[in-house]
Residue, then its C-alpha position, 0 to 999 in steps of 0.5 A: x169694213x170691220x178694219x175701216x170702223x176699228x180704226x175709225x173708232x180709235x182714232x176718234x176716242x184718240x183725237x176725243x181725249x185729246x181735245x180734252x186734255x187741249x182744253x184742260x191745258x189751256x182752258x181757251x175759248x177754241x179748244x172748248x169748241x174743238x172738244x164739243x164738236x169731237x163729242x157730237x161726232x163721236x156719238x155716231x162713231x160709237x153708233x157704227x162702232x156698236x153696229x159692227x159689233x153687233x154684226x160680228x157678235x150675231x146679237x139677235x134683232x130685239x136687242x139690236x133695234x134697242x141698241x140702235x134707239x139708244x145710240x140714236x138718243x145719245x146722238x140726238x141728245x149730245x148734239x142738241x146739248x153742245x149745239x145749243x152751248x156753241x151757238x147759244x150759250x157761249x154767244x150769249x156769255x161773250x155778249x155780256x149776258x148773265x147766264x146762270x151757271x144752271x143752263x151752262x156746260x161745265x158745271x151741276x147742277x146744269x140742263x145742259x149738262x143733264x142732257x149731256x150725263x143722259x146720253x152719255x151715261x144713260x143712253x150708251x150704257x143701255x145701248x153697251x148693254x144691249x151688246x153684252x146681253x145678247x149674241x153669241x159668245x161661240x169663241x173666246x175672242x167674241x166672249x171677250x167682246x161682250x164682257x167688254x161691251x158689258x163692263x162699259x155698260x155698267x161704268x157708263x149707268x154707274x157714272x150717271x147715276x152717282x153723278x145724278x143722286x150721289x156726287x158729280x164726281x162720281x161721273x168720271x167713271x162714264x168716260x171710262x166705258x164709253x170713251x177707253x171701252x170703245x177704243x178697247x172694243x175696235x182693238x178687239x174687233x180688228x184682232x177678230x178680223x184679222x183672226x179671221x181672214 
């Protein structure tokens, strides 16, 4: 199973970043609508990733119970942001109807994309937290891991909160922790099965 998720997760932050560098590159209606849909599935890939990581890391229920109310508000919060732009705001703007720029993805100070910064950036930090906090670092590989999922913790509460107080730009750090991290986290999990075997 630890195989199947690994690869499950690089493949999604694979297709992710791609879907934003489409939409970069282009800047079409379509590819604003492939990127949103890769963001709320990636949610719960990040969710199961996290949860075999918890698994082989042996991290104790406390910590693991809060991790998965994390990702579950990441999940919860992402969808409902990009739902609502897909199905609503978007509409409305390819209607005609002036929507102020506060209730649209894609600029800030925005609801929508507050909601998107705290389940990105707030949420999946704790939840990258609760990982590295916990478990049992017995081999180096596992030490690894949890610096690892440390470290994406740190970017992800770095990157919303300088984007919350200080500068939007400082944002961009979030992706970095949860978008390469989790990719950098399957790789490790599948050198730990295949070690392992």
């Amino acid at each position: 199973m630890t195989n199947r998720i690994s690869v499950t997760g690089i493949i999604t932050c694979v297709l992710y970043f791609v879907s934003v560098g489409l939409f970069l590159i282009t800047k079409s209606e379509a590819a604003l609508t492939v990127w949103e849909l890769m963001t709320i599935f990636s949610a719960p890939v990040v969710l199961f990733v996290l949860l075999e990581l918890s698994s082989l890391l042996l991290i104790t229920s406390i910590y693991k119970k809060a991790m998965l109310v994390f990702m579950s508000c990441t999940c919860a919060l992402t969808g409902a942001a990009h739902i609502v732009n897909i199905t609503v705001t978007r509409r409305l703007i390819n209607e005609g109807v002036n929507v102020p720029v506060y209730f649209r993805i894609g600029y800030w100070p925005s609801v929508e994309m507050a909601i998107d910064y705290l389940a990105w950036g707030f949420f999946t930090g704790l939840a990258f937290l609760c990982i590295g906090l916990s478990g049992k670092g017995d081999v180096k590989l596992k030490r690894i891991m949890k610096l690892t999922a440390l470290l994406c913790g740190i970017l992800c509460l770095i990157g919303f909160f300088g984007a919350v107080f200080i500068n939007e730009n400082i944002w961009y750090i979030a992706p970095i922790g949860y978008g390469i991290g989790t990719m950098v986290i399957c790789i490790q999990m599948f050198r730990f099965n295949a070690d392992n075997c």
